[in-house]
N, C-alpha and C positions, 0 to 999 in steps of 0.2 A: 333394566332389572334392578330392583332394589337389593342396597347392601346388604350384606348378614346381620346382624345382630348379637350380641351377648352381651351378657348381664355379669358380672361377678359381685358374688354374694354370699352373707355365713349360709353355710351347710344344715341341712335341716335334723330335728329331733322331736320328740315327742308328740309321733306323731302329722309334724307341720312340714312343710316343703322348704321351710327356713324359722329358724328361731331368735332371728333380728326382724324387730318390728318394719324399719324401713324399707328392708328386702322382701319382707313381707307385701307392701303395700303395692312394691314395682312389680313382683312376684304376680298378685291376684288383677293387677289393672291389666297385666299385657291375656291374662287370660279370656277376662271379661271382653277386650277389646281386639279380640282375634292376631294379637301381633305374635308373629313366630319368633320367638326368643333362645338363641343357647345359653342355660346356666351354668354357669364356671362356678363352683364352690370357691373360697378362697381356703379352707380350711389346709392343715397339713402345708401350710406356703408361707414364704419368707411374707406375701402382702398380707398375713392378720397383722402386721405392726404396721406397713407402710401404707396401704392400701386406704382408700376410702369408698365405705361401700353403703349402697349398691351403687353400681359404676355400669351404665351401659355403654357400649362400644359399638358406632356401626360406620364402617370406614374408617375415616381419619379423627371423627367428632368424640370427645367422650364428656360424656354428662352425668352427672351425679345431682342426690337428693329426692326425694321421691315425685314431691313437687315439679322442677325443671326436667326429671324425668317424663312422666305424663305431659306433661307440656309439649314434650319431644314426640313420643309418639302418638299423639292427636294432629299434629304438624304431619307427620308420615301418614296421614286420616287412618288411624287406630285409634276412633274416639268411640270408647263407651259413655259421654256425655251429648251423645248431638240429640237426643228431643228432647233434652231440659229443660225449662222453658227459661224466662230470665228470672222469675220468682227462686225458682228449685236452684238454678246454680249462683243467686244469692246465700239460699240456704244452706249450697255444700261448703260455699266458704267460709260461714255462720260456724258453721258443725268441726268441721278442719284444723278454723282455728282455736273452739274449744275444747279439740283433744289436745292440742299441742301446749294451750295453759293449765286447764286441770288436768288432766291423765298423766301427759307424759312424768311430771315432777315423779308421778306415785309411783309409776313403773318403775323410774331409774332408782327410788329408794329401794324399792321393793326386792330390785332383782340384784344393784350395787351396795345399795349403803347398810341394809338389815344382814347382821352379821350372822346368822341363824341360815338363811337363804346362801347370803353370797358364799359361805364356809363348803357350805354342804352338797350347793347346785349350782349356782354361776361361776366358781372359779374353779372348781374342775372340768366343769363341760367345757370354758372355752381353753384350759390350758391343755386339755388332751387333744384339741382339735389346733393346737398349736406345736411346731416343729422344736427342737430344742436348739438353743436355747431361748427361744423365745416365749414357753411355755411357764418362765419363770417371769414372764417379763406383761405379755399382753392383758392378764386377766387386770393387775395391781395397777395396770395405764388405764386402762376404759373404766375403772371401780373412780380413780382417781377424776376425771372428765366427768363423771356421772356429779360425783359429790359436787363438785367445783358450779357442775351447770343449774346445779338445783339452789346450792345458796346464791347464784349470781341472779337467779329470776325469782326468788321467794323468799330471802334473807333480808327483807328491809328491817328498817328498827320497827320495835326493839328486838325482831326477832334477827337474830343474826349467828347463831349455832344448830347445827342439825335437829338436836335433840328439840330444840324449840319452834323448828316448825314442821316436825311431822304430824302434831295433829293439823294441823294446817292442810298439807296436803293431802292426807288421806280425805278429812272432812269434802274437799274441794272435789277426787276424784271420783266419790261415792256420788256426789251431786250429779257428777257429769254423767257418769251409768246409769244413774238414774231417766236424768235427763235422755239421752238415748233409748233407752227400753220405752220410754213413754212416746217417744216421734216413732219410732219402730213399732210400734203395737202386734198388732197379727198380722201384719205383713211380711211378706219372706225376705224382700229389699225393701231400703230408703227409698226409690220415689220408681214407682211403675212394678213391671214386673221383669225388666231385666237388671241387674246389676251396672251402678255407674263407680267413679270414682270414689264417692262418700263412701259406699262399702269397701271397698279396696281399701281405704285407711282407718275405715271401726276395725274391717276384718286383721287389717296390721296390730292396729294394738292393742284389740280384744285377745286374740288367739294363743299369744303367748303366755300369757296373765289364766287363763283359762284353760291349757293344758300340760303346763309347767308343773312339775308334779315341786311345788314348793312344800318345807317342810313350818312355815312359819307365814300367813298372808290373811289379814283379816278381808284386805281386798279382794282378792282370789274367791274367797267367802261368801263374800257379798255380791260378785257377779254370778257365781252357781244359784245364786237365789234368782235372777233377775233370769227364768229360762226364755224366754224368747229370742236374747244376745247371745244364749251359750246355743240353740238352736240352727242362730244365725250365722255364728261360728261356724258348725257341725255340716251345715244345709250346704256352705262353701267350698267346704274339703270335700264331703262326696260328691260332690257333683264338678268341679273344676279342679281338684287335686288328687283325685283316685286314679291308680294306675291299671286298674280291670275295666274302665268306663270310657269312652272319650268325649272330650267336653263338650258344654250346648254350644251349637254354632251363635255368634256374636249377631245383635239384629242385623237386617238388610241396612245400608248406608245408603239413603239415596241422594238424590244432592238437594241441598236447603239452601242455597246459597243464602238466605237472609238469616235462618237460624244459626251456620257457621260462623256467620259474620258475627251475631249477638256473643257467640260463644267464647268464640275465641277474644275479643274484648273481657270476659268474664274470668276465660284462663291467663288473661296477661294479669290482672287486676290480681288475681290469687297467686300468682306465681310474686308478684312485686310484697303482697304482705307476706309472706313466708319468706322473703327474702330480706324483710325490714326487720322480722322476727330472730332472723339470725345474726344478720348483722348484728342489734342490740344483744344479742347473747356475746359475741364476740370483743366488744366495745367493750372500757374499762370501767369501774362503777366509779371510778373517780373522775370519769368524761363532764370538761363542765364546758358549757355553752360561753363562746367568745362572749366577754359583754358589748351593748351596743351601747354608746354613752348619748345619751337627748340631744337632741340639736338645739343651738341656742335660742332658738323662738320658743323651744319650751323649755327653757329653764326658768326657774323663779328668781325673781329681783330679790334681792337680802337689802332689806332697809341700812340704812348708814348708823 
């Protein structure tokens, strides 16, 4: 018999089953992919400071990040990716990785660093859903992380102050929504007509941006225009987050042994750049490469 499961994760609002993007994404795959999950809120608990989430736990194992998440339960075959073809799950990690270079920066501005937003929305909601004293503590550490991770991936010269590459990153996020509204066309999902992983993580970091009742977002703005993503938002929660409904059964799984096999090569391959991704976020921006000095057959002679 297979282990339990749970998930610990921020607690949800407006609307959403969670209002962190990456809980979001573990959130909507284990739906998509029929995996029985208990969610633990982390909220109101000494882990909003300690905690790293989302955090699935089943047995002894615990794994984190949304990516090595998924990876996990398609291993446990809770794969809402098995008839992708090898084209399509080039494409999700095409798409993947370009929410994680242009969106993400604009979110983390949008909901950390724009002082109008964080005064008003983000650092009340997570300080009420933090115990005290912690509630003086958590909102000013993640505000903190946000700022820090957006000049370490977008602060090259000469831009290297906030105020100097926000039009930067919005210009880049607008791009990227753009860019998805037009692969999404009149379609309900990214490729077929069941829900894979690529929606699991549009739907993560659309959803928040889209029904965050922000008082300041020209982003925010600019995806209510784009209705087919705010649609595909919408089409997600009723149908996989509604508590009066129960969700659509996940395809049949039959066995592909050759398509698994393609697959799972595809999710190692995705799992290794999201973790190349991180690491360089992690790394020092003053990391400099050992030098390698010529071997003597290729040095040049200096005349006498």
């Amino acid at each position: 018999m297979a282990a339990a499961m749970e998930l610990r994760c921020w607690g949800g609002d407006w609307g959403l089953p969670s209002v962190h993007t990456e809980s979001l994404i573990v959130l909507a795959y284990a739906k998509f992919s029929g995996a029985k999950v208990t969610v633990s809120p982390i909220d109101w608990t000494w882990k909003t400071l300690t905690a790293t989430v989302p955090e699935l736990l089943c047995g002894d194992v615990a794994v984190h990040q949304p990516s090595q998440i998924v990876n996990f339960l398609r291993k446990q075959r809770f794969n809402a990716d098995y008839e992708l073809s090898a084209r399509q799950g080039a494409d999700t990690m095409a798409y993947i990785a370009l929410l994680e270079e242009k969106l993400r920066p604009a979110l983390m501005h949008t909901f950390w660093v724009d002082a109008e937003n964080y005064v008003n929305l983000t650092r009340p909601w997570f300080a009420s859903r933090s115990p005290f004293p912690l509630n003086f503590i958590v909102p000013g550490r993640l505000a903190s992380i946000a700022l820090s991770r957006i000049l370490l991936t977008k602060g090259e010269a000469p831009l290297h102050r906030i105020t100097e590459v926000e039009g930067k990153l919005y210009s880049d996020a607008k791009e990227c929504l753009n860019l998805l509204s037009y692969r999404l066309g009149t379609a309900t999902y990214f490729f077929g007509n069941s829900p894979t992983s690529l929606d699991a993580f549009v739907f993560g970091f659309l959803s928040p941006l889209y029904k965050a009742g922000l008082p300041s977002s020209p982003l925010q703005s600019h995806l209510q225009q784009l209705h087919n993503l705010t649609s595909f938002c919408d089409n997600i929660l009723a149908l996989y987050f509604n508590a009066d409904r129960p969700c659509p059964p996940p395809p049949v799984q039959e066995t592909m042994d050759a398509n698994l096999q393609k697959l799972t090569q595809l999710v190692n391959k995705e799992s290794n750049l999201i973790e190349k991704m991180d690491d360089n976020l992690r790394s020092s921006p003053q990391h400099k490469p050992h030098r390698v000095d010529p071997k003597p057959s290729e040095k040049s002679s200096t005349p006498a």
